[in-house]
N, C-alpha and C positions, 0 to 999 in steps of 0.2 A: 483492500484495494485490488490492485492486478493480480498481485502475486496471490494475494488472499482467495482471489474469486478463481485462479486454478487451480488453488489446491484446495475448493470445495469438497470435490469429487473424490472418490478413491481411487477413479480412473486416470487422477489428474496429480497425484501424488507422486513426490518421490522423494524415498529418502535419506540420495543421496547429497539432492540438491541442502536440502533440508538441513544436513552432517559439512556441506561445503559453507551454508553461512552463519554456522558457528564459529567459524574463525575471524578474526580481525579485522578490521574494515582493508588496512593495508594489503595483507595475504589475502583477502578475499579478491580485492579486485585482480592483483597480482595474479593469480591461479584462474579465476575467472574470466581474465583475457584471454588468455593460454588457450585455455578450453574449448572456447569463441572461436580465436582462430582454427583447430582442429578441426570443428565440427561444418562452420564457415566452411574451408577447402573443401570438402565434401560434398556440400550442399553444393555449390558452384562448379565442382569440377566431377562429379558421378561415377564417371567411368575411367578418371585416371586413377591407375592403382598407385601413384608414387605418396597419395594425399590420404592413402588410407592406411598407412604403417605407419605406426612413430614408434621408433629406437629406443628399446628402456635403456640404453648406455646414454642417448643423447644426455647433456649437461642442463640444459633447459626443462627437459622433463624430470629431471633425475633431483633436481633441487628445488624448481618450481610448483612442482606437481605432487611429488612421492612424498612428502612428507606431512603435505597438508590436508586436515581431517577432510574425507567427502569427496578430495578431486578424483581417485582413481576408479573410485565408485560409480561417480560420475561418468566416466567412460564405459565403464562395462554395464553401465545400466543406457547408456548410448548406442548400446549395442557391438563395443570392442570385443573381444577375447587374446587373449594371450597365447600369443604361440613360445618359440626359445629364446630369440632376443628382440622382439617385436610385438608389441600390440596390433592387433589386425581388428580392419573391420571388414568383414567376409562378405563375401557378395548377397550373401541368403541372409542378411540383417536388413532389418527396417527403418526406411531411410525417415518413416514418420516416426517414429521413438528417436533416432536421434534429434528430429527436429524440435520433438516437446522439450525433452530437458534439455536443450539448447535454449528454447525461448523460455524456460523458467530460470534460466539464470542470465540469461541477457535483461527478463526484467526487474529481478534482485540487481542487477549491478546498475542500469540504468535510475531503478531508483536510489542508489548510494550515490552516485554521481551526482543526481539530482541536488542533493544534498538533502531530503526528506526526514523528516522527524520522527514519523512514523515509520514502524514497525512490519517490514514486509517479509516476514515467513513463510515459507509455504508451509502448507500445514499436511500434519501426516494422521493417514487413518490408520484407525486401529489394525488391518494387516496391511501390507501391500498390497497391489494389485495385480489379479490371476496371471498376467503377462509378464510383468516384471520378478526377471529371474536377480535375486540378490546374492554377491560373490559372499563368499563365507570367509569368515571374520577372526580376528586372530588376536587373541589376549595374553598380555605377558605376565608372567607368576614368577615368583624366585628360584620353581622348581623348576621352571620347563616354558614350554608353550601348550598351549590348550587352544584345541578348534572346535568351534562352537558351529554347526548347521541342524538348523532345529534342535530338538532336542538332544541328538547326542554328542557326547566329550570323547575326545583323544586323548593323549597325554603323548609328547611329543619327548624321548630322551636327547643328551647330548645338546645343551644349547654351548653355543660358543660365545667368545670374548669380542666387546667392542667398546670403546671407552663412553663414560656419560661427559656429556657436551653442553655447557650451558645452552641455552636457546636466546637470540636476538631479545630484548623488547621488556621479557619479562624476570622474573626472578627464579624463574624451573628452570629443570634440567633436560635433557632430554636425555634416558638410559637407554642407550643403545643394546638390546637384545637378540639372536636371534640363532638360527641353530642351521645346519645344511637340510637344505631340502631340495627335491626333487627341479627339473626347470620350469615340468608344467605347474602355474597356478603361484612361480615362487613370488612374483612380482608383489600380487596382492598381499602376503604374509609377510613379507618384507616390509612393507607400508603400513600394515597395523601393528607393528611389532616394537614401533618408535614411540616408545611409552612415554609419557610426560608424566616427571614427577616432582615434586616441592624440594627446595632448597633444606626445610625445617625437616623434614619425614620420609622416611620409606617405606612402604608394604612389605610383607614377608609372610609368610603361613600364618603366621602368632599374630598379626594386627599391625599396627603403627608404629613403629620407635622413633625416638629422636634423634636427629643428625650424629650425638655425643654418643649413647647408646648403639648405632649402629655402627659407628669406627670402632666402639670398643668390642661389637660381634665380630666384626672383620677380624680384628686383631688377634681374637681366641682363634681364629680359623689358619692363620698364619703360622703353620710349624715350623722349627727349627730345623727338620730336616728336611724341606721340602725344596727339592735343587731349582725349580721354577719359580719359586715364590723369592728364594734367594737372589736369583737371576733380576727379577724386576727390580726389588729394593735397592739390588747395586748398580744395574743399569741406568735407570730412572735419574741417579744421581749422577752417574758417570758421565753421562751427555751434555750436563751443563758445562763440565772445562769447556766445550768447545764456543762456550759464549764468551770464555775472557778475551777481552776487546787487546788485550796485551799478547796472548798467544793468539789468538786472530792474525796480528800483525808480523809477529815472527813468521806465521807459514809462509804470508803473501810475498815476506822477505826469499824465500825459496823458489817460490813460483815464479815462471817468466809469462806474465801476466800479459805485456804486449803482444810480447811472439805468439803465446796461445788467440788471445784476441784475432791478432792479423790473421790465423790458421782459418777460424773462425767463419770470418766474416769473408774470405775467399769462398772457404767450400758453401755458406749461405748462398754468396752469388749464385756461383755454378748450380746449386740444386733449385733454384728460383727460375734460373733460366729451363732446366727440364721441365719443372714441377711449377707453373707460376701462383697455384694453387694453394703452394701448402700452408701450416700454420703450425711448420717448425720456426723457431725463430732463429736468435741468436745464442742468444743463452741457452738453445740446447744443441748447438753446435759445439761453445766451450765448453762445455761440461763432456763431450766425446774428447776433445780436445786435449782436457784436463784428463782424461782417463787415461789416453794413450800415455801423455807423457809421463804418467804418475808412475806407469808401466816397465815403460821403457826406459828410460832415463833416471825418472830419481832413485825408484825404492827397490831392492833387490830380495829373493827367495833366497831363504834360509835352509838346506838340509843339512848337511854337515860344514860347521867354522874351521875357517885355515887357524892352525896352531900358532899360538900370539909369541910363541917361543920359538919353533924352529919353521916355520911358514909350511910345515909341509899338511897332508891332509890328515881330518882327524874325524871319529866315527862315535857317533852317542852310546853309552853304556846303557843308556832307557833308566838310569838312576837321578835324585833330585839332588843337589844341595843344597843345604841352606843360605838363605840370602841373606847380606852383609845387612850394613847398615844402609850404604849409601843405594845399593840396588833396592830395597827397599822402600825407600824417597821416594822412585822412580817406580814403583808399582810393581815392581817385580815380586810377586810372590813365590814366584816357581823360576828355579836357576837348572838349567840342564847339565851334566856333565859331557864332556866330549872329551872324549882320551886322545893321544896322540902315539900311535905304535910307533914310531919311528925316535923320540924323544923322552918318550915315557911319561910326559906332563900330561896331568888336569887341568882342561882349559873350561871357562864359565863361559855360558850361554844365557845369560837371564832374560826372561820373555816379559819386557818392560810394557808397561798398561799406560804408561804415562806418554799422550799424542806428543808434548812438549820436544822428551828426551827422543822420543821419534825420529822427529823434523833432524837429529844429528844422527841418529844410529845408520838411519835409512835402510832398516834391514829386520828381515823378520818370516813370521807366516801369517796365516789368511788371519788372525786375533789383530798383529802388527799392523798388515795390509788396512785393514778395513777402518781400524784405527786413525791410523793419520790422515788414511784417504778422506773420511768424513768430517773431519778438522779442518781440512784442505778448502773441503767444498764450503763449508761455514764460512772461512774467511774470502772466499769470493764472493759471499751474500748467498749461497741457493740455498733453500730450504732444505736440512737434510734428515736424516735417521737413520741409527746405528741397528741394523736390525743381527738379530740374534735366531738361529737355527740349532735344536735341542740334540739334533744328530751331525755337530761338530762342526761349525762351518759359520763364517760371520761375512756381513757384506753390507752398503750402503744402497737407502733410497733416495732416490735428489726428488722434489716436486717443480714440474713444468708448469707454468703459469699459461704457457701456448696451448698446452695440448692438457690443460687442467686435470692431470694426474701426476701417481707415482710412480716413477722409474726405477726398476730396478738396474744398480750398478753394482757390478763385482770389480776392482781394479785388478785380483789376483788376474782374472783371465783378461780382462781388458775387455769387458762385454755388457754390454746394455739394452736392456728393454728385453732382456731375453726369461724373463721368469720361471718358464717351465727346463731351463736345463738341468736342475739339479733332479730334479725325480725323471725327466724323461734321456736325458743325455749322460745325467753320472750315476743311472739308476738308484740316488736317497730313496731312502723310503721316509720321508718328511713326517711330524706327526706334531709338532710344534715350532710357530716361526712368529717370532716377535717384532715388532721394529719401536725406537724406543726416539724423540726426540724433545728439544727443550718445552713444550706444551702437550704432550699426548705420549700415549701408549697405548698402540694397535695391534694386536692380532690379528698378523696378515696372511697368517698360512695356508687360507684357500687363492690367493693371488698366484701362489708358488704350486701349484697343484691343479690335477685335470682329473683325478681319481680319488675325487672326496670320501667316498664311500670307502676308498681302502687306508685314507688318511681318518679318519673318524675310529676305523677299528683301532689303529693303533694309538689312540688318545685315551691312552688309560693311566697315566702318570700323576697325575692330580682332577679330584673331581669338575669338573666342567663350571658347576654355579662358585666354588671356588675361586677358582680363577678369573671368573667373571668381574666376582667382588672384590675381586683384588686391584683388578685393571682399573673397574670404575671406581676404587677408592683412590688409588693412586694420580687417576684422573682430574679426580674434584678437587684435592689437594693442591695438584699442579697448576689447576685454571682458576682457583677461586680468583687470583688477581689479575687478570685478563681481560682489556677493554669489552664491548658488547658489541662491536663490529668486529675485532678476531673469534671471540665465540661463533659469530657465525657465521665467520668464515672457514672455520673449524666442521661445522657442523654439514655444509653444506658439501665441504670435502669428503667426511666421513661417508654421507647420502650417497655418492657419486663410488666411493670405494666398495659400500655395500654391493650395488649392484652389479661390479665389476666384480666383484667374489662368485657373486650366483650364476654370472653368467657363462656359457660354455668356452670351452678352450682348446685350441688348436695349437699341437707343438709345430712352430717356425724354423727355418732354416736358420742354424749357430745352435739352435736349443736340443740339437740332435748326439751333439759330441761329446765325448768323454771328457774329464778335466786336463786342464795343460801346466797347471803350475804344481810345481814340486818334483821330485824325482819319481820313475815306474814304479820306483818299491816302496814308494810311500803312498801311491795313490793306488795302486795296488791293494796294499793293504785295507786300507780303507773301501774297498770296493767302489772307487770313485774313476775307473776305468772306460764306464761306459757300458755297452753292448755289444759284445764280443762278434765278430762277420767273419765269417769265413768267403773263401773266393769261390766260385760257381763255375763250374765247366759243363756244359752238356757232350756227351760222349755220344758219338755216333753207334748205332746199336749195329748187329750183323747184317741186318736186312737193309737199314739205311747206306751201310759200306756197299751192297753190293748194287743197290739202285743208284747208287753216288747222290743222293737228297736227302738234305738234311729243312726239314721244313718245320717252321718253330715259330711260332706269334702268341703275341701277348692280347686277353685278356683284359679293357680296362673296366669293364664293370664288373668283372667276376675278381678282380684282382689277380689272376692266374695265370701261368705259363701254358700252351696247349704245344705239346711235341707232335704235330698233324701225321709226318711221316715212321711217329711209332706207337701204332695206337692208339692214336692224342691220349698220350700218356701227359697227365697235369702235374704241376707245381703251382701250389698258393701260395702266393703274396709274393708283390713286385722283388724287394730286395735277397729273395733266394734266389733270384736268375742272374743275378748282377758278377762282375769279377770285383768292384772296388766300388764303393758312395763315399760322397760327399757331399754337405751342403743341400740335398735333396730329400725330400717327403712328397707324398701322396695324402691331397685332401678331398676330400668327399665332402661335398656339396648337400646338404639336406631337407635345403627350404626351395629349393625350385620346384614348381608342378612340371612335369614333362610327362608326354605320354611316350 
């Protein structure tokens, strides 16, 4: 028929149209509107540039698009290319190539509308066609990734963790794979890398094994001493208390639920009347709300406990004791000793794991903190996860339904949305970060990071395909009993979190500063101080004293100080000329054309 008689030709082929109506009638039409529209704006509007970018962060492209066989193909055989966080279609592209595959999928979809019985494929010649440039393609293995362009292979090290996610509709899964790479070109490898495999089987070097088979390879791969592998097994389980619908109701007993509400829904007004735009809601106002107060008011830092004997102060010996029976109950496995010089008593510290015993101690560190805080969030309803960081530090992520991601919350500092403070502001050097909730386990630790490359080197603690298999066994486990509209709604989050990994990242104002909770000498310790500033004087030199000018300008594209009246003698970079910062960074813009 139509479709038939264009892709007589080889000139009339494509095949990525071809890889697009291999999918579902549903997904097809679904991705094939999409598409339509894109290429539509274009056609109609020529010369506005705003119709010729689409957002790989966008939520519509990122869920609609990215994960279905053919679509993105479809675009770059449209004539797209991929810049850092945008698909472009450049002015030096052919507006007649995007028209054809434009009208070979408008007539595939027109005849599915139709309702036609027949068969309209378009048909592919044995090569492409001399014009048609095809993006290179990206297959997943158990060992790695492998890029395939023409004849030759790569072998790609270091793939990372992402859990397998049932898929909508069918009985597979989808095993989420994929490893850091580079920004140019990630787009596409990211999208072939969403491997779909069988509920019954999995691939591996050796062939096929069966589901039963493959848990019990996992199994042998799980060492006893391997501190990460221990980490998820007890994590994974520990996240569920915060389902008991009984301690749910004791937190919300602690919370003052109206007062944070009215908090709320005030400060919503006021930024609606600034912003009438946004698409913060409500529920991510209480959730700031809930931070503050969790902060301030309920829960307190712990470095050294007043003495239960004579009240006066008392200083940890850095020694353990053993924990009783009843500390025990309550999760404590580690009891601290705190001596008291002035009485001479041993006082117990026991660092309880139990959210319950929490809600009464209301005292602790960042383990405590993040602890009750994510119980807390539970029992208001928000989506949360207890994530876990391998270089000492725990904190919560809430999920926004507004702004359809994950936020990072810390309640120690009382801070949100701010991801990069810990590697850019308390200088971690990150190299594993988990987050753990009642359906899933994510490795989220390129979220947390802008220096993939130096967080990769340090990820030598456990093999990478390892840990892989661990998450996705831990995964299938967790979701076998999960309707097929949570699966994928799981699935389409995880899409959207992918791309937010790969894409680049700028440290914000708050994500600049040192840590605030705990004592100097404890964060000290720990190297969690920040970046050390010293104050900046320019001193008038001899020649300057005696001309009385002192002439001194900055620099914004060189980044540099120029001293004009002493030889324009230079200083690089803004914050060596400063006396005091705060609150401030210098960003640099690197997708504008300017001449």
């Amino acid at each position: 028929m139509a479709a038939a008689a264009l892709g007589s030709s080889s000139d009339s082929a494509s095949p990525a149209v071809a890889e697009l109506c291999q999918n579902t009638p549903e997904t097809f039409l679904e991705a094939s509107k999409l598409l339509l529209t894109y290429a539509d704006n274009i056609l109609r509007n020529p010369t506005d540039e705003k119709f010729r970018s689409i957002r790989i962060g966008n939520t519509a492209f990122a869920t609609r698009l990215l994960p279905v066989r053919g679509a993105v193909e479809c675009l770059f055989e449209m004539g797209f290319e991929e810049g850092e966080t945008h698909l472009i279609f450049p002015k030096k592209a052919s507006v007649e190539q995007l028209q054809k595959i434009r009208d070979l999928i408008a007539i595939e979809r027109s005849s599915r509308l139709d309702g036609s019985d027949k068969s309209h494929k378009v048909e592919l010649s044995q090569q492409p066609a001399a014009h048609t440039q095809l993006p290179t393609t990206w297959s997943a293995n158990p060992s790695g990734l492998t890029q395939r362009a023409g004849s030759s292979e790569r072998q790609l090290s270091n793939p990372l963790s992402a859990p397998m996610i049932p898929r909508s509709g069918t009985t597979g899964l989808y095993e989420v794979k994929y490893t850091y790479i580079p920004f140019n070109r990630g787009l596409l490898k990211l999208q072939h890398i969403l491997k779909s495999t069988s509920l019954a089987s999995v691939k591996n070097d050796n062939g096929v094994y069966s589901d039963m088979k493959r848990i019990t390879m996992w199994r042998k791969k799980v060492t006893a001493d391997s501190v990460i592998l221990k980490v998820l097994r007890s994590n994974i389980q520990h996240v569920l208390v915060y389902e008991n619908l009984a301690l749910q109701e004791k937190a919300l007993a602690c919370i003052p639920v109206e007062d944070l509400k009215r908090r709320s829904q005030e400060k919503l007004s006021r930024a609606r009347k600034l912003d009438k735009g946004t698409n913060i809601s409500e529920e991510d106002f209480l959730l700031l709300e809930l931070l503050h107060w969790f902060k301030e008011e309920f829960f307190q830092w712990v470095n050294d406990i007043l003495c239960s004997k004579c009240g006066g102060q008392t200083k940890s010996r850095g020694e353990a004791l053993c924990p009783n029976e009843d500390e025990l109950k309550w999760g404590a496995n580690s009891v601290e000793d705190h001596y008291c010089d002035v009485c001479q008593f041993s006082n117990r510290f026991p660092r309880y794991n139990n959210p319950e015993k929490l809600l009464e101690t209301k005292c602790g560190r960042c383990g405590e903190w993040a602890n009750c805080f994510t119980l807390c969030c539970r029992a208001l309803g928000f989506e949360a996860r207890f994530v876990w960081d391998y270089t000492d530090h725990v904190w919560t992520e809430v999920y926004s339904p507004s702004q359809q991601r994950w936020l990072h919350c810390d309640a120690c500092e009382d801070v949100c949305d701010k991801p990069l403070l810990y590697e850019i502001g308390w200088g971690k050097k990150l190299s594993y970060v988990i987050a753990f909730s009642k359906d899933e386990v994510v490795d989220v630790t390129w979220r947390y990071s802008c220096k993939h490359e130096e967080v990769i080197s340090r990820r030598t603690k456990i093999k990478e395909e390892v840990l892989r298999e661990a998450i996705n066994g831990l995964n299938k486990q967790r979701q076998v009993s999960l309707s097929e509209n949570r699966r994928k709604e799981l699935l389409q989050r995880i899409i959207v979190e992918l791309v937010e990994f790969i894409s680049p990242k700028t440290p914000k104002p708050g994500e600049l500063g040192g840590r605030i909770s705990g004592s100097v000498a404890w964060r000290v310790a720990r190297g969690e101080m920040g970046l050390e500033r010293k104050e900046t004087m320019f001193i008038p030199s001899e020649n300057e004293k005696i001309s009385k000018q002192l002439h001194l300008c900055y620099n914004i594209v060189k980044d540099c100080y120029i001293q004009v009246s002493n030889n324009n003698q230079t200083i690089s970079g803004w914050e060596n000329g400063v006396w005091k910062v705060e609150s401030i960074f210098r960003k640099v813009e690197t997708d504008w054309d300017m001449i």
